[in-house]
C-alpha positions as CSV (number, residue, x, y, z in Angstrom):
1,X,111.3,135.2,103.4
2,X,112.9,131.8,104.2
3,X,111.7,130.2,100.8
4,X,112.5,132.8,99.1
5,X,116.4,132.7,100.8
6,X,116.4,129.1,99.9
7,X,115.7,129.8,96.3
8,X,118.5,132.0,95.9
9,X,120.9,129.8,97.6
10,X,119.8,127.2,95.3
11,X,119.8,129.3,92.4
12,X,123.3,130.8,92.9
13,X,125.1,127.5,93.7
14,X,123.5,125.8,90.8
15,X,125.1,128.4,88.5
16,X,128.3,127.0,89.6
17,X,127.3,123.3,87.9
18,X,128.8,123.8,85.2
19,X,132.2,125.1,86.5
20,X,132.2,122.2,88.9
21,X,132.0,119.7,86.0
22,X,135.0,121.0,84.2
23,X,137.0,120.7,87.3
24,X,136.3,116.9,86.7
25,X,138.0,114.3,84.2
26,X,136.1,112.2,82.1
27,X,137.1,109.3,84.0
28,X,135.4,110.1,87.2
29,X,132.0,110.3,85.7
30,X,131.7,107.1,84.5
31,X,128.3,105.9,82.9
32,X,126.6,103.8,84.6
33,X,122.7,103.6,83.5
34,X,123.3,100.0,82.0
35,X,123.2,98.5,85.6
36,X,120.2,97.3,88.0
37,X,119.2,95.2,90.7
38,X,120.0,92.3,89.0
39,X,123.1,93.1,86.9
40,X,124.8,95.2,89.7
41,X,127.5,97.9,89.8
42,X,131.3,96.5,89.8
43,X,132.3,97.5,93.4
44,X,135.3,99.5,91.5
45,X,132.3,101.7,89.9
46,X,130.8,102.8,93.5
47,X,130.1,106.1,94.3
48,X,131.2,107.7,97.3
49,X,129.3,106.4,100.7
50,X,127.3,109.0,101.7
51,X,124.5,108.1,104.0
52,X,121.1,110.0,104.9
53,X,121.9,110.2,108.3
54,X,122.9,111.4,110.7
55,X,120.9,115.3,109.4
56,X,117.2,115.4,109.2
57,X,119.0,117.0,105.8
58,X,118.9,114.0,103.0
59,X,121.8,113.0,101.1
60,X,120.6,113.0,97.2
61,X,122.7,110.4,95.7
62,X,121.3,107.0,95.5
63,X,122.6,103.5,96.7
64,X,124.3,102.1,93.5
65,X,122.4,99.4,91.4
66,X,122.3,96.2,93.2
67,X,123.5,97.0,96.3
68,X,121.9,97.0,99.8
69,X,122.9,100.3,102.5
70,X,121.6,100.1,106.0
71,X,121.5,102.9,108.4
72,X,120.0,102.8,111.8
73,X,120.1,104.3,115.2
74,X,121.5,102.0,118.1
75,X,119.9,104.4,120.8
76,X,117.2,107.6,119.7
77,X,115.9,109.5,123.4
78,X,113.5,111.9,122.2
79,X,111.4,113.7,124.8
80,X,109.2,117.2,124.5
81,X,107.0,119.2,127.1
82,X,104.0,120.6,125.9
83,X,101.3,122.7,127.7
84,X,99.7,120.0,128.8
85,X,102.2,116.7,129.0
86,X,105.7,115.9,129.6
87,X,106.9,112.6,126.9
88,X,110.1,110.7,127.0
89,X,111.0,107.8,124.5
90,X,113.8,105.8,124.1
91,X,114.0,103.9,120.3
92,X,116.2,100.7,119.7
93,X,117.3,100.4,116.1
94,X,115.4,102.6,114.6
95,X,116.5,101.9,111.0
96,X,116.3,102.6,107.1
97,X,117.0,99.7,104.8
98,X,118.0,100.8,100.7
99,X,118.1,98.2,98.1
100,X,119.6,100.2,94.6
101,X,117.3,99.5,91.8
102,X,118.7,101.4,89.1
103,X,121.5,103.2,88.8
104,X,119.2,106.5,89.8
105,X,116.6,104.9,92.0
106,X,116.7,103.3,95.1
107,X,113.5,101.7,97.3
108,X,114.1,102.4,101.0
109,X,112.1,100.7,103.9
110,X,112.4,102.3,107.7
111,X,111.0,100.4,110.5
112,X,111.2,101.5,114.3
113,X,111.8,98.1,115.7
114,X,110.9,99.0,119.5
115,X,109.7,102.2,121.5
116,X,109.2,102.9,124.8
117,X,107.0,105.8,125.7
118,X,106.6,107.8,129.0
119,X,103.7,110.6,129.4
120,X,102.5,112.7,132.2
121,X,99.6,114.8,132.2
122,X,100.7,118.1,133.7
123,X,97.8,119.2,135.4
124,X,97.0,115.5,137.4
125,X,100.2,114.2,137.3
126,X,99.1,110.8,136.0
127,X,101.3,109.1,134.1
128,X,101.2,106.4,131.6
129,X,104.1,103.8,129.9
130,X,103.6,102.2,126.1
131,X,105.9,100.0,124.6
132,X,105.9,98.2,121.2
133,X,106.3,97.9,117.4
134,X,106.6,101.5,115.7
135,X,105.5,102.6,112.2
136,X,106.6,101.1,109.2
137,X,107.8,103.8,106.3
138,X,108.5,103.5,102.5
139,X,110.2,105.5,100.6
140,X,111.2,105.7,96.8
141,X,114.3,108.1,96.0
142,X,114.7,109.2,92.4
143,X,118.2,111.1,91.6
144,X,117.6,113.6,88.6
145,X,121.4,115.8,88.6
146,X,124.4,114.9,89.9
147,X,124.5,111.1,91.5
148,X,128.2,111.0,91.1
149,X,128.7,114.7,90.5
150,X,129.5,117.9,92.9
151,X,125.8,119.6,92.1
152,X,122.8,117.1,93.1
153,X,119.7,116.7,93.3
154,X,116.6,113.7,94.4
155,X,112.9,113.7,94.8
156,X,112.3,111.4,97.7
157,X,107.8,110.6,97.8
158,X,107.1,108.3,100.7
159,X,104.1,106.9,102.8
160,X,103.8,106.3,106.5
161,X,102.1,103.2,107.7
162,X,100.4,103.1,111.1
163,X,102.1,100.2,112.5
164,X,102.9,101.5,116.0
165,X,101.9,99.9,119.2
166,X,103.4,102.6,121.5
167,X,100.7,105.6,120.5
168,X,97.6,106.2,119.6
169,X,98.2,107.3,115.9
170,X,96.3,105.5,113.3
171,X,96.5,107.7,110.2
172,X,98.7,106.6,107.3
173,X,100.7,109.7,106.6
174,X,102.8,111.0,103.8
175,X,105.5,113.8,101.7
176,X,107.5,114.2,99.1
177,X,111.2,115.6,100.0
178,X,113.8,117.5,98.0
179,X,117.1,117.1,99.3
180,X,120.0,119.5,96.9
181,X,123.6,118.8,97.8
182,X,126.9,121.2,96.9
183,X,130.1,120.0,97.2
184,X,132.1,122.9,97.6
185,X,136.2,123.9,98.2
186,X,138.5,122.2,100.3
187,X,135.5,119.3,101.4
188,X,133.1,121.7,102.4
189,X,129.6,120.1,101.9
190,X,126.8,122.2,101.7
191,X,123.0,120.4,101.8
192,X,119.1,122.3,101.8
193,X,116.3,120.8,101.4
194,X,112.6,121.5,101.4
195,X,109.6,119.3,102.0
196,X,105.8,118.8,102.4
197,X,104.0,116.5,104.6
198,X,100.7,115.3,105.7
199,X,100.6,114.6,109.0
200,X,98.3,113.2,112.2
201,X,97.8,116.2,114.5
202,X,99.6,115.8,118.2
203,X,96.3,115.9,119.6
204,X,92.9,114.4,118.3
205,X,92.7,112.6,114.8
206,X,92.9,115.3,112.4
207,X,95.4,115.8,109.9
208,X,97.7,118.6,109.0
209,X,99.7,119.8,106.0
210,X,103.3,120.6,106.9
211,X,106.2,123.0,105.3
212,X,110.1,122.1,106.3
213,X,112.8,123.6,105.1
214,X,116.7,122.8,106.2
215,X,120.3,124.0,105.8
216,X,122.9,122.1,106.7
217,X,127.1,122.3,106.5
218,X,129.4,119.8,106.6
219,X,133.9,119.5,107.0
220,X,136.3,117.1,108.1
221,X,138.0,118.1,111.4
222,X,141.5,116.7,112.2
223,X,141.0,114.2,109.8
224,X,139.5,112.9,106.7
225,X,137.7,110.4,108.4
226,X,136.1,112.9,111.0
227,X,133.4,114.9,109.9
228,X,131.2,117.7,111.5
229,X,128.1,119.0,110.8
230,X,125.8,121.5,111.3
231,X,122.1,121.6,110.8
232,X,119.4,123.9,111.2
233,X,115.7,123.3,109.7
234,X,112.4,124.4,111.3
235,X,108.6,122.9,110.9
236,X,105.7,124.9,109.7
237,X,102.4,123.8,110.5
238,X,99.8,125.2,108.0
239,X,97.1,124.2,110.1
240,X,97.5,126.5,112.9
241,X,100.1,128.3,112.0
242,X,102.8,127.3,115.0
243,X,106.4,126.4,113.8
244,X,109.0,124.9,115.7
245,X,113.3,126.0,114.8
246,X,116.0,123.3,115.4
247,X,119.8,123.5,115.6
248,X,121.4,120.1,115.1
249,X,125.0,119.4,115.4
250,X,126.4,115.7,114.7
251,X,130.0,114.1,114.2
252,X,130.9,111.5,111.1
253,X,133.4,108.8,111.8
254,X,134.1,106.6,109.0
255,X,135.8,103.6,109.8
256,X,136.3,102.7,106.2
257,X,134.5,102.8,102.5
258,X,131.2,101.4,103.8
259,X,130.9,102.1,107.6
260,X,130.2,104.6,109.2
261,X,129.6,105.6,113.0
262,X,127.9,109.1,114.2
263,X,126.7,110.8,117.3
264,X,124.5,113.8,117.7
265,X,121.6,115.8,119.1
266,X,118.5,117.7,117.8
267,X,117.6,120.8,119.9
268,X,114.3,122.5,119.6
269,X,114.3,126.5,120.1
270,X,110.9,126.7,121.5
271,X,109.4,124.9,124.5
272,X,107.1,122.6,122.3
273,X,109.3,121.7,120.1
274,X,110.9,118.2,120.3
275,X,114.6,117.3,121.1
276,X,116.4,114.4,120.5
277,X,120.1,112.3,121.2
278,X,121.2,109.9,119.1
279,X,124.3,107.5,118.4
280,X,123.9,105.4,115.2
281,X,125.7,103.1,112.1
282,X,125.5,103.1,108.8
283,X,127.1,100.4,106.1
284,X,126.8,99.2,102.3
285,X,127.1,96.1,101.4
């Protein structure tokens, strides 16, 4: 039912592409394929800056040719209580590095610098602290409609790497994500997205194929330069069949054409599922 929802949101705003277009001149859609990592975009040609964060919802357009965007949290608390443990973590500068390759592609790099972990068993109260290193992830995002349009789309493949020092997980992990972006009337954004994973399971060393599917809305409040989302997305495991419904709200503050701050929280419907509160940055260069 929910794929098949997304499909016809997808499906009807996509008829409105074309429309969209003609509401544009010429002269906002400049071409800009001639242009790569080493023969960058003129800083007059940028598109508008549009980070990844702060959704789980990805923005499809791509850092322009040349150019470097970093995004990152300052603080990330995530904690979760299962049926049989309690976890807390706090993350410091959890960021994603993009480097603009082509005018379409861009090669992103995400590294959790440092994680500190608390668990407690619930049944003998014993408790145990890691701290370290976290996993290192790359990421390759390919625009295909829309990079400096009101309709667009990205595939997004990327690869985990087991890096972490602060859990037990030692299996390289992986997706592909599909991020579709519509800006509509009077600066209302509107963002789905599905994707597949393959992921460790939470407990042994199995792995597990994941669904996730997302909708998120965005709008300035009081001012251009404040923005307010809000996301929803849930997590189907195809391994056992459990899934897990978020609601995430977040606020945008753009100090300029290439900073950004945010705030924001992810809230998990049922009792398994994780929550989150985060303040972060983001800023092209």
């Amino acid at each position: 039912m929910t794929i098949k929802f997304t499909l016809l949101v997808v499906f009807y705003f996509g008829l409105t592409f074309q429309t969209f277009s003609q509401d544009l001149p010429k002269t906002q859609k400049p071409i800009k394929q001639r242009y790569n990592l080493f023969h960058p975009t003129p800083k007059d040609s940028l598109r508008s800056f549009d980070p990844d964060r702060p959704n789980i919802t990805e923005s499809p357009y791509t850092v322009d040719a040349g150019h470097i965007q970093y995004e990152a949290d300052f603080l990330r608390y995530e904690f979760k209580t299962t049926e049989e443990s309690k976890e807390h973590a706090l993350l410091y500068n959890y960021f994603n590095v993009k480097l603009g390759l082509t005018n379409s592609i861009a090669l992103q790099l995400l590294v959790q610098t440092y994680a500190h972990q608390n668990t407690e068993q619930l049944n003998t109260h014993e408790k145990t602290s890691d701290a370290g290193f976290g996993d290192l992830t790359l990421r390759l995002k390919k625009n295909f409609l829309g990079n400096d349009g009101n309709v667009s789309l990205a595939v997004i493949p990327y690869l985990t790497f087991p890096t972490n020092h602060y859990t037990d997980n030692s299996r390289y992990e992986g997706g592909i994500i599909v991020p579709i972006m519509f800006k509509l009337k009077n600066d209302w954004q509107l963002s789905v997205q599905v994707e597949g994973d393959r992921l460790k399971d939470d407990a042994g060393n199995g792995m597990h194929n994941q669904l996730l599917q997302s909708v998120n809305i965005t709008h300035p409040i009081f001012s251009k330069s404040l923005s307010a989302s809000l996301e929803t997305y849930y997590e189907y495991n195809l391994k056992d069949h459990s899934i897990n419904s978020y609601v995430d709200p977040a606020l945008q503050y753009q100090v300029s054409k290439a900073l950004m701050f945010d705030v924001g929280f992810n809230l998990g419907i049922q009792k398994a599922a994780d929550h989150a509160l985060f303040a972060g940055i983001a800023f092209r260069l």
